[in-house]
C-alpha positions as CSV (number, residue, x, y, z in Angstrom):
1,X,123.9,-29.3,16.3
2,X,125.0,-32.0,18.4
3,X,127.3,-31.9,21.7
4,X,129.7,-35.4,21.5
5,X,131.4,-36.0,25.0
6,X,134.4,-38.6,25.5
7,X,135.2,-39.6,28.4
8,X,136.3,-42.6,29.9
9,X,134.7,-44.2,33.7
10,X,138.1,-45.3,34.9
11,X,139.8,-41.4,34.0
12,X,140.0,-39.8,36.8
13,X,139.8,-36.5,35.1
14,X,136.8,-37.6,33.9
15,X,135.0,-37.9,37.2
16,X,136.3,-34.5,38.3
17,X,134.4,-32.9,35.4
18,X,131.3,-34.8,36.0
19,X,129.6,-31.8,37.2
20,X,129.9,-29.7,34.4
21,X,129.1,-32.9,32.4
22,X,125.6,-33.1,34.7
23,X,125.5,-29.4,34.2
24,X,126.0,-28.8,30.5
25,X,123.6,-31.7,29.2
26,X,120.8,-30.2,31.6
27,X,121.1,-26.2,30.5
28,X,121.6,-27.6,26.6
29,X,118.3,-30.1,27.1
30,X,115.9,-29.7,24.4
31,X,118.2,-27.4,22.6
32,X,121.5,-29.4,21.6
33,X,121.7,-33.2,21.7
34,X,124.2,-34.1,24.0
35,X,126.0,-37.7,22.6
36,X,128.4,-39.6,25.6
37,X,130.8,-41.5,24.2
38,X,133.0,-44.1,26.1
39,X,136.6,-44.4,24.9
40,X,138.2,-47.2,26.3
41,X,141.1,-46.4,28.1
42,X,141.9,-49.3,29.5
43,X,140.3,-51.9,27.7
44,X,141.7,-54.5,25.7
45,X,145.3,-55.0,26.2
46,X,145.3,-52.2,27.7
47,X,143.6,-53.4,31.0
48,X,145.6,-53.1,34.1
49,X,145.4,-54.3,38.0
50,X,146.4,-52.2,40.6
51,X,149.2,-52.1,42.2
52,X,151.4,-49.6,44.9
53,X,152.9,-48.0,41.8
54,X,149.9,-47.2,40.4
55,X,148.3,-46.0,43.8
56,X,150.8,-43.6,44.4
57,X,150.0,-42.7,40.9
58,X,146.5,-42.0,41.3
59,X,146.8,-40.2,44.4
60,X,149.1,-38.1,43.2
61,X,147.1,-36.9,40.3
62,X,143.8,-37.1,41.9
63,X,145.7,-34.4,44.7
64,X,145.6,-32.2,41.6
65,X,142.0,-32.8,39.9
66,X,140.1,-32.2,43.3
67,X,142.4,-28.7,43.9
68,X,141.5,-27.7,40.2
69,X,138.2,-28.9,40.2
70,X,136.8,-28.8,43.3
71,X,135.7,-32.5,43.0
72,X,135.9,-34.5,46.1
73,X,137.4,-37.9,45.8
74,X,135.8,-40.9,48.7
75,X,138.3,-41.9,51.6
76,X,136.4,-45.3,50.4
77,X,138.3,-45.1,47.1
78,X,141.8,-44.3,48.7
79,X,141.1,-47.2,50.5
80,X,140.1,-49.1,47.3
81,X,142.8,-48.6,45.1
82,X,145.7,-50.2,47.0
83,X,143.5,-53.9,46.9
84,X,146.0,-55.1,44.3
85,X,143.6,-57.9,42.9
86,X,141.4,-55.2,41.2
87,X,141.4,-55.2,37.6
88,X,141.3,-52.0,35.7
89,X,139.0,-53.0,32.6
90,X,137.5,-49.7,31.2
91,X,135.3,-52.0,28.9
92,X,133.3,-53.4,32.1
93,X,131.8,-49.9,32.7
94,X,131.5,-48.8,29.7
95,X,129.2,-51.2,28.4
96,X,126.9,-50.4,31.0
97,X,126.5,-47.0,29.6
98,X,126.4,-48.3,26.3
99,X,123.4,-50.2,27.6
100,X,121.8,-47.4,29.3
101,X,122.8,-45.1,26.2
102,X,120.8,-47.6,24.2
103,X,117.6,-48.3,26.3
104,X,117.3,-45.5,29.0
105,X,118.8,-42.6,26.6
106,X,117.1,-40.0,29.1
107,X,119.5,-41.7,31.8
108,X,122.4,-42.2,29.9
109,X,124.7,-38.7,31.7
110,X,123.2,-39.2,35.3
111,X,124.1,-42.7,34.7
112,X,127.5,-42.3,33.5
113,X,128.1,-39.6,36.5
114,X,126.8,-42.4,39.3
115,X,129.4,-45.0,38.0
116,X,132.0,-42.6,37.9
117,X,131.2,-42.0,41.6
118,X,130.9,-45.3,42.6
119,X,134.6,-46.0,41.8
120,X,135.9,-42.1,43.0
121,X,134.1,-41.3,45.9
122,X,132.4,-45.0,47.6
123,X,135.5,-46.8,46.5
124,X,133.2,-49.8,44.6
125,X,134.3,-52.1,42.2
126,X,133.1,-51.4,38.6
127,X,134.0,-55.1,37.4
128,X,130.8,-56.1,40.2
129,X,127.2,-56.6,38.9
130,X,126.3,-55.2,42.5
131,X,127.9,-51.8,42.1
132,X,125.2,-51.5,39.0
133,X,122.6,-52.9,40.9
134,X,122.9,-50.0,44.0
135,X,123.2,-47.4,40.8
136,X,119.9,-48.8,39.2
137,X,117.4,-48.5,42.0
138,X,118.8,-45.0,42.7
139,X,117.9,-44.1,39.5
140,X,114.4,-46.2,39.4
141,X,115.8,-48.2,36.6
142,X,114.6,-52.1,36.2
143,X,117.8,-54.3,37.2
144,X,116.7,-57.9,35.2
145,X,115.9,-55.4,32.1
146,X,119.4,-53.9,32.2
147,X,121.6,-56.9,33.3
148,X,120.1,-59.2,30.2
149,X,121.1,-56.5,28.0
150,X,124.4,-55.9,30.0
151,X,125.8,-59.2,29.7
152,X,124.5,-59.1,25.5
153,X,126.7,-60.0,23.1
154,X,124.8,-57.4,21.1
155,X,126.4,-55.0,24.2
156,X,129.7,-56.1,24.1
157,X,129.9,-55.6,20.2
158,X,128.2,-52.0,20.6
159,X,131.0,-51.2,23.2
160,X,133.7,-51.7,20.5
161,X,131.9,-49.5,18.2
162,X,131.7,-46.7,20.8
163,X,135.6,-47.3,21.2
164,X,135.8,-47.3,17.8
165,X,133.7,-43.9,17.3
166,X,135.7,-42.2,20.4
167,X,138.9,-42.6,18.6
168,X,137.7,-41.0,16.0
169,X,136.6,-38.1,17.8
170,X,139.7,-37.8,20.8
171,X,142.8,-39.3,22.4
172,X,143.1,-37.4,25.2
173,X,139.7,-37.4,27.8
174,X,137.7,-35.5,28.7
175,X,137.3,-34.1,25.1
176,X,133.4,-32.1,24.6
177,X,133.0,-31.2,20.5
178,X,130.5,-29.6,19.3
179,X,129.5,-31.1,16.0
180,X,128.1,-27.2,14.0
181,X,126.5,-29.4,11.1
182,X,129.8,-28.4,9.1
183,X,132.2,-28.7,11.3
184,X,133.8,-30.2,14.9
185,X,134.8,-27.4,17.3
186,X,136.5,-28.3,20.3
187,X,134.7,-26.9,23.3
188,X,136.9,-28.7,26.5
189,X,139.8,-30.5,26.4
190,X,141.0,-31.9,30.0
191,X,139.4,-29.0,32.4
192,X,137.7,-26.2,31.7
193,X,134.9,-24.1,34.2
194,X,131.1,-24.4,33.6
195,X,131.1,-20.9,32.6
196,X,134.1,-21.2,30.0
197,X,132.1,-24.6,28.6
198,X,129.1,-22.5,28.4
199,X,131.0,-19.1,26.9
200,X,132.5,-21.3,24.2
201,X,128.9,-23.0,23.5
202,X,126.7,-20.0,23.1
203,X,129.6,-18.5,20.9
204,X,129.0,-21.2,18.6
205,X,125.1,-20.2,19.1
206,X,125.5,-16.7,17.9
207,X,127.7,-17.4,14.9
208,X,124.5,-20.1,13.8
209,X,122.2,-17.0,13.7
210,X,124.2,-14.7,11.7
């Protein structure tokens, strides 16, 4: 059994489940492989800049994920997203956890959490090497090692793939599956509580030892 999570780092949904994210790969640990799977959002032609449209945008929505989520969002990042000049480039951050994915798999949700945070809550740039660099030594992680595998074209390619993969899976983020060996059951689809992720999990559980 396998537990496939997409998500995208620039989804602001996204961030405001990254505690049950945290909290479901650690109580599944040993049990259920948990597979994080970038989708890219905005990636492509899709990449955006901000702008004061799109500001009110996000605070508007983001009003409504921290309410429902209990996820605080940065005055950092309310600052942040009215610098117009920022690009919105979903494939940026996602091939750093496509990198850690690949070479620090133990790191790979903790990883994906920090850069979430970075952009929601210290209002940081995620198109910056240094924004990586402040996450690696928080998480004791060698920053040459990462940013010669980071700037890969081998990375770059394995970021489409994971694209490629998410859209398989979901178009709509977050999406958790859980892949029963015969089939894909749909766990959490936008928001759900740690205890609804966890209800729907161990139902899957029991029906495996009948």
């Amino acid at each position: 059994m396998k537990l496939i999570y997409v998500m995208d780092p620039l989804c602001g949904w996204c961030y405001g489940n990254y505690k049950n994210t945290l909290q479901t790969a650690e109580k599944y640990k040993g049990q259920i492989d948990f597979e994080l799977t970038p989708a890219g959002m905005w990636a492509g032609h899709n990449v955006r800049r901000q702008s004061k449209q799109m500001a009110g945008y996000f605070i508007k929505h983001d009003q409504q994920i921290a309410s429902l989520t209990g996820t605080a969002f940065g005055e950092a990042y309310f600052q942040f997203i009215h610098q117009e000049e920022v690009v919105l480039d979903s494939e940026i951050p996602s091939r750093a956890i496509v990198t850690v994915q690949q070479f620090w798999p133990e790191k790979n949700v903790v990883f994906a959490a920090a850069v979430q945070k970075e952009r929601y809550f210290f209002g940081k740039d995620l198109n910056d090497d240094v924004t990586y660099r402040a996450i690696l030594g928080g998480l004791g992680m060698e920053p040459v090692e990462f940013f010669k595998h980071f700037h890969s074209p081998e990375m770059k390619a394995a970021t489409q793939a994971a694209f490629a993969k998410a859209s398989d899976y979901a178009m709509s983020y977050p999406t958790l599956l859980l892949d029963t060996g015969n089939e894909l059951v749909l766990i959490e689809q936008g928001y759900s509580s740690f205890e609804e992720i966890t209800s729907r999990i161990e139902s899957q559980l029991a029906l495996k030892t009948i």
